[in-house]
KENU-921910 format. One line per 4 residues: number of its first residue (from 0); their letters; for each residue x, y, z of C-alpha. Coordinates in steps of 0.5 Angstrom, whole numbers, plus 500, padded with zeros to 3 digits. Layout:
// residues N
NUM	a	X Y Z ~ ...
This chain:
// residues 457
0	xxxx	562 374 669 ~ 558 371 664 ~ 557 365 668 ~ 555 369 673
4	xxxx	550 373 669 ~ 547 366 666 ~ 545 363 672 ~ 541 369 673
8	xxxx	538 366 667 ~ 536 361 671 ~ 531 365 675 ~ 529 370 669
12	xxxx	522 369 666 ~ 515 371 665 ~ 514 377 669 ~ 507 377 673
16	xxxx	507 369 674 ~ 508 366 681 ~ 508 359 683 ~ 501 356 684
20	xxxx	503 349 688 ~ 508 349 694 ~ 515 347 693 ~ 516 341 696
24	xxxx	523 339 699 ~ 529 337 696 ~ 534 330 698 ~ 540 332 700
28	xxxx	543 331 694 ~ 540 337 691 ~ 541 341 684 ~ 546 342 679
32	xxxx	546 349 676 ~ 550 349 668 ~ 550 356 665 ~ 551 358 657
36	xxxx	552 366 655 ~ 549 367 649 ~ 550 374 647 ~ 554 380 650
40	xxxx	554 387 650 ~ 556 393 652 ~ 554 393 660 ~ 549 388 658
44	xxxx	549 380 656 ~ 543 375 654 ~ 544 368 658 ~ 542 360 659
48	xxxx	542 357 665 ~ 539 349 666 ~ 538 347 672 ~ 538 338 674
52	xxxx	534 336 679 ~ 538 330 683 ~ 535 329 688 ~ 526 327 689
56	xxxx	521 329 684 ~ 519 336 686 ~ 512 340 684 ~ 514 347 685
60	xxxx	521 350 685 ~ 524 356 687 ~ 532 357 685 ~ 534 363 689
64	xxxx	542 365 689 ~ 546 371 690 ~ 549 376 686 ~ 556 379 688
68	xxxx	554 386 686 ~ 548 390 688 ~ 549 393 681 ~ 548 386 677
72	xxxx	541 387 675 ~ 536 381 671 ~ 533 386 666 ~ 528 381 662
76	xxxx	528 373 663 ~ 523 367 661 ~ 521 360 663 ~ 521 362 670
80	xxxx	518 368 675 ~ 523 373 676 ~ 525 378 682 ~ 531 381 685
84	xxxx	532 384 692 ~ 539 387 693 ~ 544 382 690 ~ 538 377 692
88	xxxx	535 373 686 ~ 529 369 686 ~ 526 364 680 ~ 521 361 681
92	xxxx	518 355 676 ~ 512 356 672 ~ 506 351 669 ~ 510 348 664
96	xxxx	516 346 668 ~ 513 346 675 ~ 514 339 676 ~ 522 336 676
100	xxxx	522 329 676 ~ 529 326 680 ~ 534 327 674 ~ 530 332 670
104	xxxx	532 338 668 ~ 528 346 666 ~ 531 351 662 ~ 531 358 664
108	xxxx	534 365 660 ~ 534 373 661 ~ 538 379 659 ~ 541 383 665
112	xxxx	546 388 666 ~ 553 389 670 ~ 557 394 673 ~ 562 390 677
116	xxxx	568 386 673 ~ 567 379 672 ~ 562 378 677 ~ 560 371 679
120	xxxx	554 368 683 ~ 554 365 690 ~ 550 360 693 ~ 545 358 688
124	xxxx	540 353 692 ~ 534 350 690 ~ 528 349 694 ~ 533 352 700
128	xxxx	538 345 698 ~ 545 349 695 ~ 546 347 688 ~ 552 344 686
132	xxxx	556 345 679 ~ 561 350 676 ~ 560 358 675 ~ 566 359 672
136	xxxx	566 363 666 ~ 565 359 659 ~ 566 361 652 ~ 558 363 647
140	xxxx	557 358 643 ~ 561 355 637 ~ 558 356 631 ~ 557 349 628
144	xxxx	558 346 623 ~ 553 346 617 ~ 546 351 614 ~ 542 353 619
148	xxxx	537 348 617 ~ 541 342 617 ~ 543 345 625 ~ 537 347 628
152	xxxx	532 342 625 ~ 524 344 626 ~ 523 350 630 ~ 518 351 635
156	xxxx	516 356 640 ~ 519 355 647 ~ 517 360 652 ~ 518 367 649
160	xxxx	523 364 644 ~ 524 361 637 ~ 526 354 639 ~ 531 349 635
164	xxxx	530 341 636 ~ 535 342 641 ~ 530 346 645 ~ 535 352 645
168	xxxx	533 360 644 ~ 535 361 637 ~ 535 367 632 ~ 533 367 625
172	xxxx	537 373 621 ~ 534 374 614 ~ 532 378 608 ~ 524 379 605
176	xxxx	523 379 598 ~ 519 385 594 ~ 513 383 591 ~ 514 377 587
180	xxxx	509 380 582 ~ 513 385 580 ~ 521 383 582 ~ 521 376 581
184	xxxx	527 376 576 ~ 531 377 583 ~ 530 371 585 ~ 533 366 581
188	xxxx	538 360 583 ~ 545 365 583 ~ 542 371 588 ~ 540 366 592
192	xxxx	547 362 591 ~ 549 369 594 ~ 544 370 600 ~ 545 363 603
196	xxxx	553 363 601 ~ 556 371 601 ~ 550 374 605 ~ 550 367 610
200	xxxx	542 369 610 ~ 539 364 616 ~ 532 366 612 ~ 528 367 605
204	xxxx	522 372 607 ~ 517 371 600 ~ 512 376 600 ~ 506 374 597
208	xxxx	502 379 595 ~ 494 378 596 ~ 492 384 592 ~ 496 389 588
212	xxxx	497 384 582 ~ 498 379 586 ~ 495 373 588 ~ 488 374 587
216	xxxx	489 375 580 ~ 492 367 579 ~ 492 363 586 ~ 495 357 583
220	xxxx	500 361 579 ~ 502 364 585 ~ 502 358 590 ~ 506 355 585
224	xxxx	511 361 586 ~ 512 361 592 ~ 513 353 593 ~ 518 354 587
228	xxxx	521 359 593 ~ 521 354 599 ~ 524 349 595 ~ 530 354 593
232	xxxx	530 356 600 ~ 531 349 602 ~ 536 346 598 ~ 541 352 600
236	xxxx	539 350 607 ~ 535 357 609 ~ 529 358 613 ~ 523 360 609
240	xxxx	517 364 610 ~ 512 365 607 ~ 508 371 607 ~ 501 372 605
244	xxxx	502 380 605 ~ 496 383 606 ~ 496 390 605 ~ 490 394 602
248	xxxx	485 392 605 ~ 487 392 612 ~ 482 388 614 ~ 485 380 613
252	xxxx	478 378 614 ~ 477 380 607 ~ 482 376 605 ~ 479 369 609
256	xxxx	477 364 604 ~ 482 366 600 ~ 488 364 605 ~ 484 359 607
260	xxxx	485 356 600 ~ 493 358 601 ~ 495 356 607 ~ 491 349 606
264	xxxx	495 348 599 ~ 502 349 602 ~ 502 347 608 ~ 500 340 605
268	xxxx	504 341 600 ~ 511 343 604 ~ 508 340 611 ~ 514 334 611
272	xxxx	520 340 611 ~ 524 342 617 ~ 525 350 614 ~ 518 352 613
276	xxxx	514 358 618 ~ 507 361 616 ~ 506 369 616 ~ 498 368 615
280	xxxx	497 377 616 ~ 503 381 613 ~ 501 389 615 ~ 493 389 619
284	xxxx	491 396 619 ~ 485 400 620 ~ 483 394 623 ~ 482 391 631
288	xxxx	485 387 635 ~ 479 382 636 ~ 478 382 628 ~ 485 379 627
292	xxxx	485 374 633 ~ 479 372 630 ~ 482 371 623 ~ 488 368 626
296	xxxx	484 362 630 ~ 480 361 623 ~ 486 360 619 ~ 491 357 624
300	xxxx	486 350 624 ~ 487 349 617 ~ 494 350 616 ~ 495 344 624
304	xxxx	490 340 620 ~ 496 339 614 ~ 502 342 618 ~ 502 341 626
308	xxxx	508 342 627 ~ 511 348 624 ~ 511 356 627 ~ 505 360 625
312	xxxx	506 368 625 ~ 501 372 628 ~ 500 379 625 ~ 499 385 629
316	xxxx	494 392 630 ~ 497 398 626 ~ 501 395 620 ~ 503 390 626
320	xxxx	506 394 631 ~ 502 391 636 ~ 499 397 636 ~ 502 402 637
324	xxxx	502 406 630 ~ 494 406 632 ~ 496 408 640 ~ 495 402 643
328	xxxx	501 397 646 ~ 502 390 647 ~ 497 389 653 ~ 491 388 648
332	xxxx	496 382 645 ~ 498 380 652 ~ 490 380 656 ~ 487 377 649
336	xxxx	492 372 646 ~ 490 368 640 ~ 487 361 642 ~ 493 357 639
340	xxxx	500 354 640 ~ 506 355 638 ~ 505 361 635 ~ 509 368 635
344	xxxx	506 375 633 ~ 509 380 628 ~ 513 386 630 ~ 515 391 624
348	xxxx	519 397 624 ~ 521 403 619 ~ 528 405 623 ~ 528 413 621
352	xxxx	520 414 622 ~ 519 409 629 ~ 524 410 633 ~ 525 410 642
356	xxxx	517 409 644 ~ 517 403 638 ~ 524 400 642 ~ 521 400 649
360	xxxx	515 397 647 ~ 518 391 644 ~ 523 391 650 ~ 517 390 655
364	xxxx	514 385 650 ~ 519 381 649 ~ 518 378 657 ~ 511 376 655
368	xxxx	510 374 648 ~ 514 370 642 ~ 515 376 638 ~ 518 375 630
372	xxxx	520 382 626 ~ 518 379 620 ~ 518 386 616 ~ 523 392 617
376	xxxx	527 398 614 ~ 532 402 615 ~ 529 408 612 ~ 521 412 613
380	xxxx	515 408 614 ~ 515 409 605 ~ 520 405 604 ~ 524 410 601
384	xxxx	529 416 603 ~ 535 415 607 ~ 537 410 611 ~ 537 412 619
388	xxxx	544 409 620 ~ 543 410 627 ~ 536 408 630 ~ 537 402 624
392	xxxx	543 399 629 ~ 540 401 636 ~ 533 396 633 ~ 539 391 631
396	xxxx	543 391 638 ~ 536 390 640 ~ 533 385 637 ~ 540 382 638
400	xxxx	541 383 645 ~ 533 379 645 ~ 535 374 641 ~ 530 376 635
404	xxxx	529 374 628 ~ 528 379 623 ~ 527 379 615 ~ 529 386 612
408	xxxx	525 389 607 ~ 528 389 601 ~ 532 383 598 ~ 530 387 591
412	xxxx	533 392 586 ~ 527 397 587 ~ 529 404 586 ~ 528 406 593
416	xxxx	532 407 599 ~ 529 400 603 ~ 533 396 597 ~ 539 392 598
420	xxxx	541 393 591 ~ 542 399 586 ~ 536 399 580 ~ 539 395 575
424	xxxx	543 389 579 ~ 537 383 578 ~ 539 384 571 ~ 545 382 571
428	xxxx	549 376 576 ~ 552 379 582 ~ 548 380 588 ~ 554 380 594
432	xxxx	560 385 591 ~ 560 392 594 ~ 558 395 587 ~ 551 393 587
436	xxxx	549 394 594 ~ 546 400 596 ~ 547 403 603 ~ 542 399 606
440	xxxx	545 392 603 ~ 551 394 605 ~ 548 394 612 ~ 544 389 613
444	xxxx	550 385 609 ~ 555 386 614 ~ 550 384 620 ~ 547 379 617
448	xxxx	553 375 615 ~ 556 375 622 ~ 558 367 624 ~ 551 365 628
452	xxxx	552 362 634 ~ 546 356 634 ~ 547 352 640 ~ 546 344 640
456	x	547 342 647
């Protein structure tokens, strides 16, 4: 079933798109299909296909195959444009994998559902020439050896995906710190021994804060601080983000010339490492979604000039929301995107407060834009009361099923439900045992410390 679902990958992707130029004819030789499952689930799964151009140079393509039960539905897909009619698939290549050489290959990925046992696809054809390769089942990947920097080098923004050098979908698994003014005991060489090693955390989040004490009372401080934090993440082989976390005032406009001066400091400064990612605006609020972008397309430039190559995060309307706490959607995002590449846009969630509505919109725009939970809670909007065990594992499976990243809120002793850590722990040396944790901890623990699967071929 996996392979089967996985070719349907081939035809997934970016809804709305249609091929701008004729297919041209294929030789004879025609097409080889290989097909990767990179999750599955209860009645879904997420998959990969790559499809080998072997015969002429093609500019424009579709890749159409069959599915052996009408019940087989492709649900979201990318890198290609996707529609099904009855058990008949059709993918169609989009600008950046328009054209194949003779020998060239496009990757394509969706998420899809079944009904039938162990179903596999027929009669794959590119450009109406049949597609030679196997469909038989195949194993996910293995998880490879080594951190998850050392695996999956400098990232980059591929499609609607986060992207390792391998220039396959991958997903970033993590805790955020709490304000660094206020627990910077917490972080230190043995907590963060035990989020690389006992919590196999993929990812540190360093949640700057520009005001409440924060870095506008001591910007070198601070920026010292926080390149202390990367360099930390990066000798224990993890990912770090940093966080410019703007809160009161909403307006990130408020804050220009001070993330200005920031972002141009370390991304000077960290521009060489393979482990850094830049969340310029943490929570907007109280704010239009122009009056980000236009932040966002004044601060990227100056972090390009330093840094060109690495992964910028975009906050969102209504405490990053992409709206929808101020009664807006993704379509503002979607119709006006930031005039920038290799950027994702932020999505933060508070489980016990924002719950289905908050679920489908990151489901449909998970099929249009590159979406990152740089920011979520198991517990209200407050940060405080009891965990939703419930709605907490819905979002996890989701972002699981969608292959996105996440930082929880807080890898902290804070005396609040969101923490990981009973009120205490950071004065002593255990960050890990069953003892120290909180319900939450315990949680978010025992998910984020399930073996990765980082694909490298």
């Amino acid at each position: 079933m996996k392979r089967f679902l996985a070719l349907l990958a081939t035809c997934a992707m970016v809804l709305g798109l249609t091929a701008l130029v004729s297919p041209q004819a294929v030789a004879a030789t025609g097409c080889k299909v290989d097909y990767t499952i990179t999750n599955q689930w209860q009645g879904g799964f997420q998959a990969g296909v790559k499809i080998t151009n072997l015969g002429a140079p093609v500019t424009g393509w579709t890749l159409k195959f069959t599915m052996p039960d009408a019940g087989q539905k492709v649900a979201q897909g990318w890198n290609a444009t996707w529609s099904q009619s009855g058990s008949t698939v059709t993918a169609a290549g989009v600008d950046w994998n328009r054209t194949l050489a003779t020998g060239a290959a496009a990757d394509l990925g969706f998420t899809g559902s079944f009904t039938a046992a162990n179903p596999k696809p027929t009669a794959f054809t590119l450009n109406g020439v049949t597609c030679t390769g196997s469909v038989e089942e195949e194993p996910p990947p293995v998880p490879g050896n080594g951190t998850p920097v050392e695996i999956n080098g400098q990232l980059h923004v591929c499609g609607v995906n986060l992207c390792n050098q391998y220039n396959r979908p991958i997903q970033l698994r993590g805790m955020s710190t709490h304000g660094i003014q206020w627990f910077s005991k917490c972080y230190n060489a043995a907590s963060l021994d035990a989020l690389a090693t006992n919590w196999k955390s993929d990812l540190l989040r360093i949640a700057m804060y520009v005001q409440e004490s924060g870095y506008e009372t001591d910007p070198a401080g601070f920026t010292s601080r926080v390149n202390n934090l990367v360099d930390m993440a990066e000798a224990r082989g993890m990912y770090a983000m940093i966080d410019f976390h703007t809160l009161t005032p909403g307006d990130p406009n408020y804050n220009l010339d001070r993330a200005k001066t920031f972002f141009a400091s370390v991304a000077a400064r960290n521009a060489a490492k393979k482990n850094v990612i830049y969340e310029i605006a943490n929570e907007p609020n109280g704010v239009s979604w122009a009056a980000i972008k236009s932040y966002a397309e004044q601060v990227i430039p100056v972090i390009r000039a330093a840094d060109p190559d690495a992964v910028v995060i975009v906050g969102t309307r209504g405490w990053s929301s992409l709206g929808v706490s101020d009664g807006s959607n993704e379509s503002e995002v979607v119709n006006n995107p930031v005039n920038a590449t290799n950027i994702m846009y932020a999505f933060h969630f508070y489980a016990a407060s924002h719950k289905d509505n908050y679920r489908a919109t990151v489901s449909r725009a998970a099929s249009q834009l590159p979406l990152f939970v740089t920011e979520f809670g198991t517990v209200s909007y407050t940060g405080g009361g009891a965990m939703d065990r419930a709605s907490t594992t819905a979002w996890l499976d989701l972002l699981d099923q969608l292959k996105i990243g996440y930082a929880n809120w807080t890898y902290s002793d804070a005396n609040e439900g969101s923490a990981a850590f009973k009120p205490g722990t950071c004065n002593g040396g255990d960050y890990s045992s069953s003892g120290v944790l909180t319900e939450s901890g315990a949680l978010l623990k025992s998910r984020i410390s399930t073996p990765d699967t980082f694909p490298t071929s």
